[in-house]
C-alpha positions, 0 to 999 in steps of 0.5 A: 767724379768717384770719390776714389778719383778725387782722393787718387788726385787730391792735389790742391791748395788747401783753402784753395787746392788747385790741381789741374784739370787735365789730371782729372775725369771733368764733371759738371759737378766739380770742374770748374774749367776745361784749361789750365788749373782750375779749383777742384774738392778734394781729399786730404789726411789731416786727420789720418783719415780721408775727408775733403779738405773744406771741411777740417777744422785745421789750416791747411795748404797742399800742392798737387804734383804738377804744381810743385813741378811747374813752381821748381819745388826740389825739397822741402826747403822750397816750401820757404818761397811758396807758404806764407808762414813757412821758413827754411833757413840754412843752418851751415851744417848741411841740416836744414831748419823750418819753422812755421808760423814763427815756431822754429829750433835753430840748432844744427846737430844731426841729434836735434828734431825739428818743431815741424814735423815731416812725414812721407805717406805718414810715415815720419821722417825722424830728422830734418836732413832727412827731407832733403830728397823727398820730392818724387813722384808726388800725388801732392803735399800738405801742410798742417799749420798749428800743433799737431801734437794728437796725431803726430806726436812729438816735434810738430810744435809749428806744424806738419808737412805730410807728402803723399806719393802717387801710387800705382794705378788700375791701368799702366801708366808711365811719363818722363819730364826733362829739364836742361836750365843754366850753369848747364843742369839736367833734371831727368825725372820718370815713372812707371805704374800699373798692374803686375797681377790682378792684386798686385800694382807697382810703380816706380820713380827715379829722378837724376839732377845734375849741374856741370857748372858751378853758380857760385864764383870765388871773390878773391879767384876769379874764374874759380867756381862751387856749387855743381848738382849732383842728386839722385832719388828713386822710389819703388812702390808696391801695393797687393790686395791680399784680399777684398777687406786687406791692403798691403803697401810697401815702399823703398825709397832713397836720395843721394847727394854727392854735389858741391856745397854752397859757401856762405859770404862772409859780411863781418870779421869779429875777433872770437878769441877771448884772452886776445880780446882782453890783452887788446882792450886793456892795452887800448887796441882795437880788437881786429889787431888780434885777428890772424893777418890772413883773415884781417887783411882778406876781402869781404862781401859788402852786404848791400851787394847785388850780386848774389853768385860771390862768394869764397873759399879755400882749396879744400876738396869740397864735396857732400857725400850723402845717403838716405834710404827708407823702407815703410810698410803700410798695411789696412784691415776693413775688420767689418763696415765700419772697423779699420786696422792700420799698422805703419812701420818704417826703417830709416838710415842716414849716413853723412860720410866725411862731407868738407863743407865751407863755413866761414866764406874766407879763402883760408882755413878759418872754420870749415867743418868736416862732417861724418854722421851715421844716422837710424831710425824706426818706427812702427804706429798701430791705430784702430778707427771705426764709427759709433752709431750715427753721430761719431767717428773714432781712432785709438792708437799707439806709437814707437820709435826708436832713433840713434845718432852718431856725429863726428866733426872734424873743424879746420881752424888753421888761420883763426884766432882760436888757434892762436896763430902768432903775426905774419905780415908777410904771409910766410906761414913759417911759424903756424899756430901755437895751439893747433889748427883742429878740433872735433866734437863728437856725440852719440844720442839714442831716444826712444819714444812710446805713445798712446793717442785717440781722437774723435768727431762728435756731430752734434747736429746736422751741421755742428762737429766737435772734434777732441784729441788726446796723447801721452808720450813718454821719452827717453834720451841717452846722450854722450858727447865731447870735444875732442883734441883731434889726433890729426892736429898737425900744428902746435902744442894741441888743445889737450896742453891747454885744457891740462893747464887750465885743469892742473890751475884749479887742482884737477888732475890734467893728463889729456893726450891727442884722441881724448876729451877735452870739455871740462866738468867740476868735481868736488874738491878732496879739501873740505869746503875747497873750490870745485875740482876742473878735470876734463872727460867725456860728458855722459847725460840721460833725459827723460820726459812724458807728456800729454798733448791735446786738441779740442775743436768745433765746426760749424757747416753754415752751409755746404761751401761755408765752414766756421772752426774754432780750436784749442789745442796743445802741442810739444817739442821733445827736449834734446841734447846739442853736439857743438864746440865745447869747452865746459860740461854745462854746454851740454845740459840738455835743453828740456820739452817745450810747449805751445798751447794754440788757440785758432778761428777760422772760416772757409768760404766757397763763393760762385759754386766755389769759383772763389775759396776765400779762407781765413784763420787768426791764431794765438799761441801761449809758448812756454820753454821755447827751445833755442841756440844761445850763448855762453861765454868762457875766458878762454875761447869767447862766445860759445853756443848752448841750449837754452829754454825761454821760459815765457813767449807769445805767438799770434797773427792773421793768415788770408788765402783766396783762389779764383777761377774769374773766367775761363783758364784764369787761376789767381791765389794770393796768400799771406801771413801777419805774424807777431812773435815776442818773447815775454820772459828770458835771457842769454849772454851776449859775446862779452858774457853779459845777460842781455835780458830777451823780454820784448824781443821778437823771434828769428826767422820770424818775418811779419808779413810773408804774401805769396801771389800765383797766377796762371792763364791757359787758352786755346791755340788751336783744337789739338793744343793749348798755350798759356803763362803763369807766373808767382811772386813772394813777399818776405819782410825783414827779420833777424837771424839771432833773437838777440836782435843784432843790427849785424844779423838784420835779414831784409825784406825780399821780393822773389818772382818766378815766370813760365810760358807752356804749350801743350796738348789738350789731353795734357799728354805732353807739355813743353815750358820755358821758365825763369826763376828768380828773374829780377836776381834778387840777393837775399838770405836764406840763413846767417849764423856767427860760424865759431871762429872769426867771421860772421856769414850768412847763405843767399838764395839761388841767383837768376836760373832760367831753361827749358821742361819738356813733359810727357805721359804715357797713358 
């Protein structure tokens, strides 16, 4: 097989890439079976150049195109079920938060960056929202364990998940794959690719999910139903070889999401009004008194529940009105030989327009958000890269990007605590609450970030390597940000009258109407050595920060299938600014850069002519200012989010991959992850206000032990057609969603198993395959967050699916 062949397809589980042999030219050399998924070599950019995957010095899983499909893959969030190591958790904002290897940012604002990073073709997806329409059309997807700071810049303190596209090829080419599975859901995807001109090839994908029926079903409304589907994403590709030492390619791409959220289930009811809860305590009644009628007396989801579909909501017209659109441009000068010149540039635009997602899992109005964001980003990296004599290989380079973000949210709190709605026993709703029944919050950040970086590989002798890395980032964020007393408030006397009294109590000037900020911020007193003046106004901050990241590591090729690696390397996470419910200024104190230095060994071992890869990789990370979503507390409004850092914490933990091919048509992986995450020093306050102390705490979302088994045997029906069944399962331990630690926020372990049978032909022309998911309909959670207002909730993976794919290509 070519080289070129082999990075076309690249499509493997790294330390044990699978790809499918009916994808690629046999060779005696590389293939190892003639049926079914078989171990192949490939290439992979972690590097950002191509090298095969054995021998990078760096952990990495990848999965081909034809796997995703087979596993159900419809976005990164599916990653969770498939990586050891990998989490995505829900955030209730419709963002969706990863973390890796225990290295997560649990905060939902559109302005925050995840710490892993996620880029297309290398081109980076500035936010995690972003990601949610990137499975396309895709050649594979490579995950890159670790920092990855050198390379990849800012935000890949966990690591990187990088998609590669399939892209147009010398011959035409075309294939459809339909789906039809319960709750009546259509998955419609295809492609076309080939020649236009001698130096121009184009492609073009197009997928359309789409649901009739709703999975979830109203605990207090039977027959009533949420969460229909309706996604599209297409892409279109073109690549034109300008000439013999030149190519262009050029790509737009873009999803939409106009379905029906999910809604959470409410577990627990917690009082969140501050002033109640102490009139409460000090007459010695129990704090659920405080809690509206509606919300006290309304059912609830018991945890321990088997049934994964229920759930609750109130009548609001429910919907996610999403739109993403990329445009990127990729463009390579073989200078000389030895001499290649790449420029990347992307143009990115997200818009979240007026979104009703339900947030506390009540059928009244207790915290549900409106959401409207207007999201741009671009970017453009220039780097250079050649060869330096006989023993080293070199890239210089340098990055820009600039990102703005506007977010509005409107929250509906007719029936909560914090509105201050008076009793009802009745439920007459005769009175309504006396505050008011809205508040928005609002905030507008734009970052701009430069960058320099290189890197080099050093061979020292035949089969010893010493790969070193360094970049410099240089960030600047502007930042403007408040609550607001909603001019649509159309209930009591509004936020605005409560924020003026609190204001005029401490000498402050008041005069907040409908429309203005209400967050408070302290000024100095007119009266020398008086109390600090409370007036309330908009919240403007800039940050700025530099960095320098860096990577140093050294291989040993044992022999041509054994690699031994070690590495030290330093990553970051740049600082950012929260848009969350306020009522303080200091709730909008940036929190500041982060930084993880990584050290990691080791070993990828290929056994049998590699019939068999095992790899394995231990790794000790010393984390400093970790980033998380904390607690403040005010008098008035109770516990109240913030961002903090923790000064000091740890990481470390074992990673075991191994993939076999024992006899013809049989693939087996099995992969796990044994993590350990303390935090060695900070603190936060708890819902009264109290400094709980974190040091000895372990991470959220941060499972001990994730094992991930797959399995696939295909054999030989007749001459012309194959069949075969596969099947995967996945281990997660339990965790928790705060890093507080809370018995109410304990996620339990989870055991999620998959199941398929396929017939196709042997050419792999067409294929038909019945599959299952989640077949023994376990109830687990893939997020839970105290919601703002008087419930605590938490998000359960997809209930038992089951349906039909039918595969066809045109060759």
């Amino acid at each position: 097989m070519t080289s070129k062949k082999i990075a076309i397809l690249a499509a493997a589980i790294a330390a044990g890439s699978t790809v499918r042999a009916q994808d690629v030219e046999p060779s005696t050399e590389t293939a190892r079976r003639s049926r079914g998924v078989v171990i192949e070599e490939v290439l992979v950019k972690a590097q950002k150049r191509s090298e095969s995957i054995y021998e990078v010095p760096i952990s990495i899983s990848a999965f081909s195109g034809d796997t995703i499909k087979d596993l159900g893959l419809t976005d990164t969030r599916d990653l969770g079920n498939l990586v050891p190591g990998f989490s995505y958790s829900d955030s209730g904002y419709s963002v969706p938060i990863y973390s890796l290897r225990g290295v997560g940012f649990n905060e939902a604002s559109q302005t925050a960056s995840a710490t892993v990073g996620v880029y297309i073709d290398e081109q980076s997806l500035a936010f995690p929202v972003f990601s949610k329409g990137t499975n396309l059309d895709l050649e594979r997807i490579e995950v890159l364990k670790g920092p990855q700071g050198t390379l990849y810049g800012r935000n890949t303190t966990g690591g990187v998940v990088n998609y590669i596209s399939a892209k147009p090829g010398e011959e035409f080419e075309a294939g459809v794959t339909a789906d039809y599975s319960r709750f009546n859901t259509y998955d419609v995807q295809g492609y076309v690719s080939g020649p236009m001109s001698d130096t121009v090839g184009g492609r073009i994908a197009l997928r359309q999910i789409y649901s009739g029926d709703g999975w979830q079903q109203s605990l207090t409304r039977p027959g009533d139903s949420l969460g229909e589907v309706d996604k599209f994403s297409g892409r279109a590709t073109l690549v034109w070889q300008s000439a013999d030492d030149m190519e262009t390619t050029f790509s737009l791409a873009g999803w939409t999401d106009r379905g029906e959220p999910q809604a959470p289930q409410a577990i627990a009811l917690r009082l969140q009004n501050a002033i109640t809860g102490q009139i409460l305590a000090a007459a010695g009644a129990p704090s659920e008194l405080g809690l509206p009628d509606s919300v006290r007396n309304h059912p609830i989801v018991d945890r321990d529940t088997e049934d994964n579909r229920v759930a609750d909501w109130s009548d609001l017209p429910w919907q996610i009105n999403e739109t993403f659109m990329m445009a990127s441009l990729r463009n390579e000068w073989a200078i000389t030989d030895t001499n290649t010149l790449t420029v990347l540039a992307s143009y990115s635009d997200f818009e979240n327009d007026h979104s009703l997602i339900p947030q506390s899992g009540l059928s009244v109005n207790n915290a549900e958000r409106e959401i409207t964001v207007d999201t741009s980003a671009w970017s453009l990296e220039t780097r250079l890269d050649g060869i330096w004599g006989d023993n080293m290989d070199w890239l210089v380079g340098a990055f820009y990007s600039h990102d703005d973000v506007y977010e509005y949210q409107s929250v509906y709190i007719d029936e909560a605590s914090s509105s201050f709605l008076p009793p009802d026993p009745l439920n007459l709703n005769l009175l309504g609450p006396i505050v008011g029944n809205r508040v928005d919050t609002y905030g507008e950040q734009v970052a701009d970030t430069q960058a320099i970086f290189m890197n080099a590989n050093w061979q020292l002798s035949d089969s010893v390597k010493l790969t070193t890395g360094l970049r410099y980032t240089n960030e600047k964020r502007d930042f403007a940000g408040c609550t607001i007393d909603s001019p649509e408030n159309s209930a009591g006397i509004g936020y605005g009258s409560l924020i003026n009294a609190l204001s005029l109590a401490s000498g402050g000037s008041g005069g907040v109407s409908a429309g203005d900020c209400l967050i408070l911020g302290d000024e100095p007193s007119p009266i020398p050595g008086g109390p600090a003046v409370r007036n309330a106004g908009l919240f403007e901050g800039v940050l700025e920060e530099d960095n320098v990241s860096w990577r140093l590591a050294a291989d040993w090729q044992m022999t041509d299938t054994d690699l031994l690696y070690a590495s030290y390397s330093r990553g970051f996470k740049s600082g950012s600014f929260p848009v969350l419910a306020s009522s303080d200024q200091r709730q909008y104190s940036p929190a500041t850069q982060e930084r993880l230095d990584a050290f990691e060994v080791g070993a990828k071992f290929g056994f049998y002519d590699r019939a068999l890869n095992v790899n394995v990789a231990a790794y000790y990370y010393d984390y400093k200012d970790k980033q998380l979503l904390g607690r403040t507390y005010d008098p008035v409004f109770g516990p109240l989010p913030i961002l903090e850092n923790v000064p000091e914490s740890e990481v470390y933990g074992v990673e075991f991959e191994a993939q076999t091919n024992p006899i013809d048509g049989l693939f087996i992986s099995l992969a796990s992850n044994f993590l350990q995450t303390e935090v060695k020093k900070g603190s936060t306050l708890d819902r009264e206000g109290n400094e709980v102390d974190l040091a000895g705490n372990n991470f959220n979302f941060a499972p001990e032990i994730e094992v991930t088994l797959i399995a696939d045997y295909t054999w030989p029906l007749t001459n012309s057609l194959d069949i075969g069944v596969g099947g995967d399962i996945s281990y997660s331990s339990e965790t928790n969603a705060v890093i507080t630690g809370e018995e109410l926020f304990t996620i339990d372990a989870y055991t999620v198993a998959n199941a398929r049978v396929h017939l196709g032909s042997v050419g792999g022309d067409w294929k038909a395959t019945i599959w299952a998911r989640n077949i023994t309909d376990e109830v687990y959670t893939s997020g839970m967050f105290e919601t703002g207002a008087d419930t605590i909730a938490r998000y359960v993976g997809m209930t038992r699916t089951w349906g039909i794919s039918l595969d066809y290509k045109f060759n």
